[in-house]
C-alpha positions as CSV (number, residue, x, y, z in Angstrom):
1,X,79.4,22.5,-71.2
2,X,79.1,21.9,-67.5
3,X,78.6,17.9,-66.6
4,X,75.2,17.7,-64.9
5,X,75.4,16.8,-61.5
6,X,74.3,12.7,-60.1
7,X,70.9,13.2,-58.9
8,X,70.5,12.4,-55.1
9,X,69.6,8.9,-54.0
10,X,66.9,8.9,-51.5
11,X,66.8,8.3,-47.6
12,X,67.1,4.5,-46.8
13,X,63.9,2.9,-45.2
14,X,60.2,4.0,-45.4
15,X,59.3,7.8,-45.4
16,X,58.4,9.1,-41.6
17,X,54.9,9.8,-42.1
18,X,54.2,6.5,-43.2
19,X,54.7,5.5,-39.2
20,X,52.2,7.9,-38.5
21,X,49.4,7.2,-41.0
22,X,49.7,3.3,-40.1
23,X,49.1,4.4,-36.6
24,X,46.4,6.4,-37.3
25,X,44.9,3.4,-39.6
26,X,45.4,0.6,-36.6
27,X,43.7,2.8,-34.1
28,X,40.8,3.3,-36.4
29,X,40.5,-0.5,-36.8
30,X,40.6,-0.8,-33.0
31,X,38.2,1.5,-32.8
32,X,35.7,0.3,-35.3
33,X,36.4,-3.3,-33.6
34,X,35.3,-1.5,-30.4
35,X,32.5,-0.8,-31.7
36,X,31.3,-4.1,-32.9
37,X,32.2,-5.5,-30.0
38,X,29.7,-3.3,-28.0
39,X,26.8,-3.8,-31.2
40,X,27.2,-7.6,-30.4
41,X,27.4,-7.8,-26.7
42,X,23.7,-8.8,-26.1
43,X,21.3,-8.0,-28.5
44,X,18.3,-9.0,-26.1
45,X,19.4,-6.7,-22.8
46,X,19.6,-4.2,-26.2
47,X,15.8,-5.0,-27.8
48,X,14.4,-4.8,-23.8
49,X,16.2,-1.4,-23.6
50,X,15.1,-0.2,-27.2
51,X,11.6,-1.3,-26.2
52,X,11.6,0.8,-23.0
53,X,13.1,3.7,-23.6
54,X,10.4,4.0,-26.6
55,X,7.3,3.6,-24.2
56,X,9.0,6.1,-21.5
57,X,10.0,8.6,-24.3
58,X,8.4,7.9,-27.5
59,X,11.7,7.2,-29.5
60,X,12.8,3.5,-30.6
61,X,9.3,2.5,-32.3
62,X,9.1,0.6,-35.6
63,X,7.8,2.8,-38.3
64,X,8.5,5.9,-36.0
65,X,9.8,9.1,-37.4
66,X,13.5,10.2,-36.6
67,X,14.8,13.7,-36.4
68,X,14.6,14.6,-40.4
69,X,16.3,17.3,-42.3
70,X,15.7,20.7,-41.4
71,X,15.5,20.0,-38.2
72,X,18.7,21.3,-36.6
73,X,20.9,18.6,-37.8
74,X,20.4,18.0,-41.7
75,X,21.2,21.9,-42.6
76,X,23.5,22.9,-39.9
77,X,23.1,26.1,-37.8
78,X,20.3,27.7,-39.6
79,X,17.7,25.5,-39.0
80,X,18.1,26.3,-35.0
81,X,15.1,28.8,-35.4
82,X,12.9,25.2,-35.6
83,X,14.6,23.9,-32.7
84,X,11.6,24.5,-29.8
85,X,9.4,22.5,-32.3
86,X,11.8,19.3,-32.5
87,X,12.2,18.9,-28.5
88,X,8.3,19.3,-28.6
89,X,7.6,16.5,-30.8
90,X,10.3,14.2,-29.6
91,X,8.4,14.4,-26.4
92,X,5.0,13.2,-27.7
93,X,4.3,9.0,-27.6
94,X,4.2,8.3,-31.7
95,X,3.2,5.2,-32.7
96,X,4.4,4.9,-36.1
97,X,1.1,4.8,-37.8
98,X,1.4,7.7,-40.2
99,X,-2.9,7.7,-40.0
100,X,-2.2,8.7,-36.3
101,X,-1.1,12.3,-37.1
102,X,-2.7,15.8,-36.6
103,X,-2.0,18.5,-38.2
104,X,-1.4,21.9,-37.8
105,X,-1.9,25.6,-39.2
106,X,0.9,25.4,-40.9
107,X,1.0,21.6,-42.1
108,X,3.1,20.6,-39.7
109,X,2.0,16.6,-38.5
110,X,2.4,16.1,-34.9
111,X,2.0,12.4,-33.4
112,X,-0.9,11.8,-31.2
113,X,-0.6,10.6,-27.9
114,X,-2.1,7.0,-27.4
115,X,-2.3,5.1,-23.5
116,X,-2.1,1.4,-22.4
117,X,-3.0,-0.7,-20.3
118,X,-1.4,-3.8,-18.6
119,X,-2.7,-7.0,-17.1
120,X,-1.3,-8.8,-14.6
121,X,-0.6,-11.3,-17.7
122,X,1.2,-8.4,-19.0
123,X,3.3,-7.6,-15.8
124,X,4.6,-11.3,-15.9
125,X,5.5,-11.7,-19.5
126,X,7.0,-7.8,-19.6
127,X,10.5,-9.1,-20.4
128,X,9.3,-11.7,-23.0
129,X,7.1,-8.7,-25.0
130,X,10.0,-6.0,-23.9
131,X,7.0,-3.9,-22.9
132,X,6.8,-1.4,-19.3
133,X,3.9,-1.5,-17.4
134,X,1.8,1.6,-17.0
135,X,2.1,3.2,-14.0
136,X,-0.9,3.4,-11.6
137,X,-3.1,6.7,-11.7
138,X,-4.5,7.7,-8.5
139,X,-7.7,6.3,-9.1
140,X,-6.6,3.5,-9.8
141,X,-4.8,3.2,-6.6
142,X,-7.8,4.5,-4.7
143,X,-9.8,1.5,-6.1
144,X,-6.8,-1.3,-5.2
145,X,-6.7,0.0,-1.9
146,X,-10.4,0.0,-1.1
147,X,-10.4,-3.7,-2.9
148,X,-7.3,-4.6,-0.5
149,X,-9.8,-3.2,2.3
150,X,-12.6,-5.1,1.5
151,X,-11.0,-8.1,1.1
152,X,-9.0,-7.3,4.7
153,X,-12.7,-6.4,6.2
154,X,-14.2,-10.2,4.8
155,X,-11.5,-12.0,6.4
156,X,-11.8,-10.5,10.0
157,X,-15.1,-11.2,9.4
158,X,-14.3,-14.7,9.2
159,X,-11.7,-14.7,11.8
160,X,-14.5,-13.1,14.2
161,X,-17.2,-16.0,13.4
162,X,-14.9,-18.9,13.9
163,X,-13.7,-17.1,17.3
164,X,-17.5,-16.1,18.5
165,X,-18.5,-19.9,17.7
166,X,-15.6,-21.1,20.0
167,X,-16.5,-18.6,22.8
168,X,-20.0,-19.7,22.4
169,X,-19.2,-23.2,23.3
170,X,-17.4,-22.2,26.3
171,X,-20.2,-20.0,27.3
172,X,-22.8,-22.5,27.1
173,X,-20.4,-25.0,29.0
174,X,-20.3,-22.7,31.8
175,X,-23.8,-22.5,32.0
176,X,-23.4,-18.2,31.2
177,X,-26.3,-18.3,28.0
178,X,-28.5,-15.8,30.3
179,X,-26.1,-13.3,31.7
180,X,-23.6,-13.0,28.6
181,X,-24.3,-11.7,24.8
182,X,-22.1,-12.4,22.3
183,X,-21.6,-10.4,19.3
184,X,-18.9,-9.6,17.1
185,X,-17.4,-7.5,14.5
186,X,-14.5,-7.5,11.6
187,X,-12.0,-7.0,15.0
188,X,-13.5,-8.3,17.7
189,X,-15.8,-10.6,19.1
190,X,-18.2,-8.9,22.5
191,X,-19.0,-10.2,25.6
192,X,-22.0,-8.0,27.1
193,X,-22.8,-8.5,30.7
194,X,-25.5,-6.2,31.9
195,X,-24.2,-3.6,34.7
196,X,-27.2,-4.8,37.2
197,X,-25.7,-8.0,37.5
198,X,-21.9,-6.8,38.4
199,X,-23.0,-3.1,40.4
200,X,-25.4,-2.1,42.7
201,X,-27.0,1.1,41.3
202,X,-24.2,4.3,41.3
203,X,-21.7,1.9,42.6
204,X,-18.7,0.8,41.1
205,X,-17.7,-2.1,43.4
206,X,-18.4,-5.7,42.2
207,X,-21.4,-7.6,44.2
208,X,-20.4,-10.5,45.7
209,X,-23.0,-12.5,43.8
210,X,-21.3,-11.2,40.6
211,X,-18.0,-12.8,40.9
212,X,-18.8,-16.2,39.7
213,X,-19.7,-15.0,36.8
214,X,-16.6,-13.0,36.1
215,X,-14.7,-16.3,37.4
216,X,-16.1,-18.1,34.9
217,X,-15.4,-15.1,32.5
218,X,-11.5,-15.0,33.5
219,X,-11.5,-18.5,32.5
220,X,-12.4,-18.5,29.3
221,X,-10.4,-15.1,28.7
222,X,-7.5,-17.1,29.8
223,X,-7.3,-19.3,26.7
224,X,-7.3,-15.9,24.4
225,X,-4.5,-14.7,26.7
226,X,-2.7,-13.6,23.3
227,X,-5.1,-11.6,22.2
228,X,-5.6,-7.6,23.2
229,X,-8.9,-7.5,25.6
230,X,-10.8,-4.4,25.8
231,X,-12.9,-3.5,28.7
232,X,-15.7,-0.9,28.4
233,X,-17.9,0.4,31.1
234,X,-21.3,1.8,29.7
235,X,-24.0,3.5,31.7
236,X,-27.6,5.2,30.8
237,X,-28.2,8.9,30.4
238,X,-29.7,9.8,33.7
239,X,-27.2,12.5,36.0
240,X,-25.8,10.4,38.6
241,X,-25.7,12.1,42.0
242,X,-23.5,11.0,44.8
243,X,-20.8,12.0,47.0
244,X,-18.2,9.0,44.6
245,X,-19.0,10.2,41.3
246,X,-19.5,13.9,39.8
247,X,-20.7,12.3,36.5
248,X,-21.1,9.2,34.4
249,X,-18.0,9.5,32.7
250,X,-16.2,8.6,36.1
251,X,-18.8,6.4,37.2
252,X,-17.9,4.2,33.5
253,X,-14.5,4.2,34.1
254,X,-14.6,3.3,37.9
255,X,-16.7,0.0,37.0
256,X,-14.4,-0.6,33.9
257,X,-11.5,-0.2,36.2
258,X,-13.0,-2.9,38.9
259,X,-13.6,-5.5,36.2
260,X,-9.7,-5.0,34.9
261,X,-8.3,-5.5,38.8
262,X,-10.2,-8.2,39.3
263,X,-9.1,-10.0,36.1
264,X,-5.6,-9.3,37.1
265,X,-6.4,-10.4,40.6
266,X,-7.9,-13.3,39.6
267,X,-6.9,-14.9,36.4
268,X,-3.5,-15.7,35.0
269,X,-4.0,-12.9,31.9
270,X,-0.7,-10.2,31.1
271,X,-2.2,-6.7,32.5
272,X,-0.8,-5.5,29.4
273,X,-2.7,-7.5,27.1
274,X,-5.7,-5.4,28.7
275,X,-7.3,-2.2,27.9
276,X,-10.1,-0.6,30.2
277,X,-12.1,2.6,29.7
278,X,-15.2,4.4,30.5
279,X,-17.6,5.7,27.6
280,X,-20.1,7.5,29.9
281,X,-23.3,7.3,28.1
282,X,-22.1,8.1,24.6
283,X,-22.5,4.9,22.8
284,X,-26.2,3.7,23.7
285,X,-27.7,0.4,22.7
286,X,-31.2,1.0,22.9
287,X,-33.5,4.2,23.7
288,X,-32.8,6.2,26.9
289,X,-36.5,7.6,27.0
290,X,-37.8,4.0,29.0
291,X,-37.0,2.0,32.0
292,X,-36.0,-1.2,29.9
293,X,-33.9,0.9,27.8
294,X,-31.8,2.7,30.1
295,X,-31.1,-0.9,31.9
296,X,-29.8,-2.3,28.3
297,X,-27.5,0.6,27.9
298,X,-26.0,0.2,31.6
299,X,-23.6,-2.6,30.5
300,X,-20.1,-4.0,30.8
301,X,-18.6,-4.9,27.2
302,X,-15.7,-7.1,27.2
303,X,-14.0,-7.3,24.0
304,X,-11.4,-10.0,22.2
305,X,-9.5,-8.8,19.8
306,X,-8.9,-11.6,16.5
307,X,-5.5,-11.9,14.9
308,X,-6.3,-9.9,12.0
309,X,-7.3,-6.5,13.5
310,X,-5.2,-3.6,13.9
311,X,-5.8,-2.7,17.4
312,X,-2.4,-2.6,19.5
């Protein structure tokens, strides 16, 4: 009887794939490591993010519904046929509130879409509640920007009263009551001087007895030297004829024009800080149709911009 052979002794040291599962096992601990290390990094930044993302796209909400079985993912492949469904009703706003559902034909529940609002409270505690603002709708906008308007239009009003009160004072010290109105508006204040006083009829060169009153006019401009001054000539609606001037238009801006030069001429104001122009007979103050009326619409307006207008 053959003597059975020794059995072999086996290789020194661990077996081989005993390196490669410990590997494996340490970079699955690294990797599940990583990931806590990311869950824990800050849970707040994470909560504001959650919160966020749910309002923009209707995902993240407490109580909301997740993408359940059947629906592409618990069965696999087959339930693709369903999949134009799940996009749709991940894109609706739920609000976790079973009672908010509707349903469909075929007993399907589909969220229903709910809007809100935001105070200005809410705008400055957004990062305490974790909570987006809405955005504006256009109408919305309209009615902030006509508020914004209003509010703009109140304060030149203001601006213009305090200004017309000081130009007041220095018109009554320079004893100019009876040949100067003063009005004003949300962007300017008015000086009126009436065109009889400053031109001979269908002329556009200043009388002689007329330039103490613009001297006394230059000196008050000067202490709004700052501010843009407008000069506009006016006249009434009858045709003029004369050699000079074909029409009222260039009769207008002739006297406007002569006012201007002799501001520059004669008062320390920047030229540029000056406008001048002729509106013919298009913007009438009173009627036309009689004597007194037609003399009230031939007129010199002088205009002082406040800080608050948009004119450049």
């Amino acid at each position: 009887m053959a003597r059975q052979a020794p059995p072999e002794e086996p290789p020194k040291g661990a077996p081989a794939w005993t390196a490669t599962f410990g590997d494996l096992m340490n970079l699955l601990l690294c990797f599940f490591v990583l990931l806590y290390a990311f869950s824990s990094t800050d849970v707040d930044k994470f909560e504001a993010i959650a919160a966020s993302m749910s309002k923009a796209f209707s995902i993240f909400d407490p109580g909301g519904e997740s993408v359940g079985e059947g629906d592409a993912v618990g069965n696999g492949i087959s339930q693709l046929s369903n999949i134009s469904e799940m996009v749709t009703s991940l894109g609706k706003n739920t609000t976790g509130n079973s009672d908010n559902k509707d349903y469909n034909e075929d007993g399907m529940g589909e969220e229903t879409f709910e809007s809100k609002s935001f105070s200005k409270e809410d705008l400055s505690n957004g990062e305490e509640k974790n909570e987006a603002p809405a955005q504006t709708t256009g109408e919305e906008q309209e009615i902030t920007d006509a508020q914004a308007k209003q509010q703009l239009e109140e304060s030149g009003m203001k601006e213009s009263e305090e200004l017309a009160e000081r130009i007041e004072e220095s018109v009554n010290e320079e004893d100019l009551s009876k040949q100067i109105d003063i009005d004003f508006t949300s962007q300017y204040v008015s000086l009126t001087i009436n065109g009889s006083l400053l031109f001979d009829s269908g002329s556009a060169k200043i009388k002689d007895s007329a330039e103490v009153t613009l001297g006394k006019v230059a000196k008050i401009l000067e202490a709004y030297a700052q501010s843009t001054i407008e000069i506009e000539g006016h006249t009434d609606n009858v045709p003029i004829s004369n050699s000079q001037f074909k029409s009222n238009d260039e009769l207008s801006d002739a006297r406007a024009l002569s006012v201007f030069e002799y501001f520059r001429d004669n008062a320390e104001l920047d030229p540029a800080m000056i406008k001048h122009t002729g509106r013919g007979d298009y913007v009438p103050v009173a009627d036309n149709g009689t004597p007194e009326g037609r003399q009230l619409n031939r007129r010199v307006e002088i205009r002082i911009f406040n800080q608050l207008s948009d004119v450049s």
